[in-house]
N, C-alpha and C positions, 0 to 999 in steps of 0.2 A: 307646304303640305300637299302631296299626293290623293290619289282616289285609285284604290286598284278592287278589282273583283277577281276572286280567283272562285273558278270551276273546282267542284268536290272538295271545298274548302270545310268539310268537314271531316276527313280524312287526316290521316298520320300526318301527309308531308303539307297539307293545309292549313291544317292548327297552327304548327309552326310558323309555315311563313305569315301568318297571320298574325301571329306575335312578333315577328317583325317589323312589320309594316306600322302597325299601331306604336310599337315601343317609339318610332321615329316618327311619329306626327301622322303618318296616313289613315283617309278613310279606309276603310276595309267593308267589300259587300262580297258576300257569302253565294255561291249559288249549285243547289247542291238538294239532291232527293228528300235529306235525310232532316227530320223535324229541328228547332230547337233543343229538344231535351238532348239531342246526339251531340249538343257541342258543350267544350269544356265550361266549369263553371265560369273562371278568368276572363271567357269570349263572350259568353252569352248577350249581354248587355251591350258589348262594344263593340260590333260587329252590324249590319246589316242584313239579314240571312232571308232570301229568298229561296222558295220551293221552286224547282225546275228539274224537267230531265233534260238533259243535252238533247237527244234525241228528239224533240218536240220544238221545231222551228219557231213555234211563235211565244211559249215559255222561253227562249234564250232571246229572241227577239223584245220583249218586252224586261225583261233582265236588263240587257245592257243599254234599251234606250232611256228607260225607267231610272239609270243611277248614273249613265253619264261616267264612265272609269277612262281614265288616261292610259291605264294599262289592266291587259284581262291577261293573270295568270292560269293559262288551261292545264290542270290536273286533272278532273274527271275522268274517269276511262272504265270499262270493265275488265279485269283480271282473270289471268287462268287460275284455279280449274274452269269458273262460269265462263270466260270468254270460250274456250273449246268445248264445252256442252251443250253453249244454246248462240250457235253464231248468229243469226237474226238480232238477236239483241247488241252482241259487241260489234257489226259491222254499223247497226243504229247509233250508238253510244257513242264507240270509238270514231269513226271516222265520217258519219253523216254528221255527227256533236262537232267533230270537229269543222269542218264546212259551216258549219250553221253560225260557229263561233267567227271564225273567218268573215265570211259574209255579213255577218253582223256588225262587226267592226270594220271596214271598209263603209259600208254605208252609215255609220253613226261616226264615221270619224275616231275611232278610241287610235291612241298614240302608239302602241306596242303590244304583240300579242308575244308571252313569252311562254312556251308548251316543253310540255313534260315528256320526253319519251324513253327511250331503253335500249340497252344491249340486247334485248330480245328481238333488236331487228337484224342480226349478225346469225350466220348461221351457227354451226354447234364445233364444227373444224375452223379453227382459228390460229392464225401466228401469233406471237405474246412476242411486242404488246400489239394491240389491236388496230389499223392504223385510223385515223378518221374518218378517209373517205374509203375505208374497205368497202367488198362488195356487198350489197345488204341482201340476202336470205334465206330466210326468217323460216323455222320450222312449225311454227304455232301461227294458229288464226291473229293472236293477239300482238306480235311481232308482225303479220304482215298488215296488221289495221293502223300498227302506229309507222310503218314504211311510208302506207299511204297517207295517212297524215303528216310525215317530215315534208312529204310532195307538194301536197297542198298549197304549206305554209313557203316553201319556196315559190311555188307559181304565182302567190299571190304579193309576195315581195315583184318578183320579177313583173307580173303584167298589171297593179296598182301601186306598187310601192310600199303596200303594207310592213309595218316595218314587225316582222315575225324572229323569233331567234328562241333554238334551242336546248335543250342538253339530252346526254344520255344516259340516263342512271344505270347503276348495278343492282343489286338485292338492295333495297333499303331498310336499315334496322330504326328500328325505334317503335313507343308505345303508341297504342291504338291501332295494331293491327287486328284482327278479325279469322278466324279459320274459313279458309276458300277464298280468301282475300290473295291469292297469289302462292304456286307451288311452296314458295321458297318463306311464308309464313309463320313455319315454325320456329326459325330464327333469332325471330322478334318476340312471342309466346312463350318459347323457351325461359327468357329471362321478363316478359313481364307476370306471368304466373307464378314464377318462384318468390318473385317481389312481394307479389302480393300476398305469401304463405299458402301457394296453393301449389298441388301435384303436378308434374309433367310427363309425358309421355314421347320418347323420340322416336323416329319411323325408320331413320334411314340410319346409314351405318357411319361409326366415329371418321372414319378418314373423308367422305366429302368433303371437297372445300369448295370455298366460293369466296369470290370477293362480294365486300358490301361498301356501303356510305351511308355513315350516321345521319338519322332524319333531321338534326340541326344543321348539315352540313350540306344536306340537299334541298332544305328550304334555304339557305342563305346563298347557294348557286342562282337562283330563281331568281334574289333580290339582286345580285351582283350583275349578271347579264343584263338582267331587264334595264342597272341604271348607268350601262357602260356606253361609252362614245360609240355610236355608229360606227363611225369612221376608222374607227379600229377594229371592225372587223371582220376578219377575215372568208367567213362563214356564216351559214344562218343555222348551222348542228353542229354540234360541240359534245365527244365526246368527254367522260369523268372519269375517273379510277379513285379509288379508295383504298382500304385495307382487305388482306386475306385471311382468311380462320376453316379451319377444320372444325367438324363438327364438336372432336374432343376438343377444342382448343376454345371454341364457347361455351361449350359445356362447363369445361374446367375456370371458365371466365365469370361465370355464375355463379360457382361455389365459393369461388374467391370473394364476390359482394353480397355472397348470401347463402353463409357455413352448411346451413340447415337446409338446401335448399333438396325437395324430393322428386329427384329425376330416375327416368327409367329409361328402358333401350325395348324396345320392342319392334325390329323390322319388319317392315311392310313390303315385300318383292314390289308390289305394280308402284308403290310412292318411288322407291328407289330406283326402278327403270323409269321413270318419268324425269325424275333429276339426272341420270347420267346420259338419258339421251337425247334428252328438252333444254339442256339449262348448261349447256359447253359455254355458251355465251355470258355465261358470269362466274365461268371459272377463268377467264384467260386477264392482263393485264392490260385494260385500256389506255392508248396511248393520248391523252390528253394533255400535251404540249402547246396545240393551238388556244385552249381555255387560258393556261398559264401565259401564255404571250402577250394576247388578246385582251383581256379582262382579269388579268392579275388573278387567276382562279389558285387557291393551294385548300388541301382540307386542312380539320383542327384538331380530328379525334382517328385516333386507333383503336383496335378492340379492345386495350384494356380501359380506353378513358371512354368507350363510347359506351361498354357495358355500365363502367360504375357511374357515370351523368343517367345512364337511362335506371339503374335500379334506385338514384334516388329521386327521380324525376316522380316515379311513381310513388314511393313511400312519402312522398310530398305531397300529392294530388293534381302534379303537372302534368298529367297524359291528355 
């Protein structure tokens, strides 16, 4: 049995990996802004949940010497739109959280630091598929915060040994997202609102497409890295690739697990210039060969099985 702590593990793709961990014997500590009431009912009791902001050196400081984790999953981060609103806070969050996370585990000794980052650190012109080590830059404050954090976590492999490794998500779909929780949010709202029997409203236009990875699929990346042989591998960033959908093609994914579902189309010009000229980076196909080599990475869900897992996850009260 294990001890892991994952940052913003109150979060979509935190939940999950936290059902992970637990389902297999591990301790699970929580470290994350967000009260008790913000975690599932399932988590609440089995979990460890510390209040901290990343940003606050000696809140993460007393975090991970306080629980002693073998491996700190770092999720936390601030998201666009907030991250391009108010950079002061995402340059705090993102990449001083990330140091602070760093540094902390170097000096407490934690076994593996395994972090969350994105195709948002590619720029917006991309060949398809995307290759690993393409050149990274990043149109958004929040693409160049998680650049600087891939850096980081290299430099401190390289000049401690820290053993850091990590991935790079697409859009990721699943429940518990939030509005401003990230451009591409609607995605996820779309079909947990209809679930719920509530109204939706779409911004951008049916042809968008983007690729995504289902939020079971990118918490079990997390767990997979984190318990793979060093020695294999090849890199400390690992790109991912998932599935692709147009916006009518989730659309019409939703109606399919949920007849009645009441959706509308109302575009918004400034959302839809935000997606076609912020978000090229999770339209193209990541080329993720080294993950599959390395650590045996495949996904498990396409959009029709990730929509219909995620509309009963919710009419269940698994979000």
């Amino acid at each position: 049995m294990g001890k892991g702590l994952i940052t913003g593990g109150a979060g979509m793709v935190g939940r999950q990996l936290a059902r992970l961990l637990l389902a297999r014997g591990d301790e699970v500590v929580i470290l994350d802004v967000a009260p008790a009431a913000k975690l599932p009912a399932d988590l609440r009791e089995r979990v460890t949940l510390v209040r901290g902001d990343l940003s606050n050196w000696a809140q993460v400081m007393d975090a991970v010497a306080g629980n002693t984790p073998e491996t700190i999953y770092h999720i936390g981060a601030l998201m666009p739109p907030a991250s391009e609103q108010n950079h002061t806070a995402a340059w705090g969050i993102n990449v001083d959280g990330t140091m602070h996370i760093l540094e902390t585990a170097r000096l407490f000794g934690v076994r593996t630091v395994v972090y969350s980052s994105t195709t948002a650190t590619f720029p917006t012109e991309l060949p398809e598929p995307v290759p690993n080590d393409y050149a990274q830059h990043p149109v958004t404050l929040y693409g160049v915060t998680k650049v600087c954090s891939e850096r980081l976590g290299e430099y401190y492999y390289r000049r401690y040994g820290l053993d850091f490794r990590a991935v790079r998500f697409l859009s990721i779909l699943g429940p518990g997202r939030v509005p401003g929780a990230g451009w591409s949010a609607y995605t996820s709202l779309v079909i947990e609102e209809c679930a719920r029997g509530n109204p939706y409203t779409v911004k951008v236009n049916e042809s968008l497409r983007l690729r995504f990875i289902y939020v079971k699929d990118a918490a079990l990346s997390l767990v997979k890295l984190g318990d793979a042989d060093g020695r294999s591998l090849s890199t400390r960033v690992y790109n991912l690739d998932g599935f692709s959908a147009s916006t009518r093609e989730l659309v019409d994914a939703v109606k399919a697990n949920v007849p009645h579902a009441r959706i509308t189309w109302e575009l918004d010009p400034e959302y839809q210039r935000v997606m076609d000229t912020q978000y090229g980076n999770i339209q193209r196909r990541m080329d993720d060969s080294l993950a599959r080599e390395d650590w045996a990475w495949e996904t498990s869900y396409t959009l029709t099985g990730a929509v219909r897992d995620f509309v009963e996850d919710v009419r269940q009260g698994r979000t």
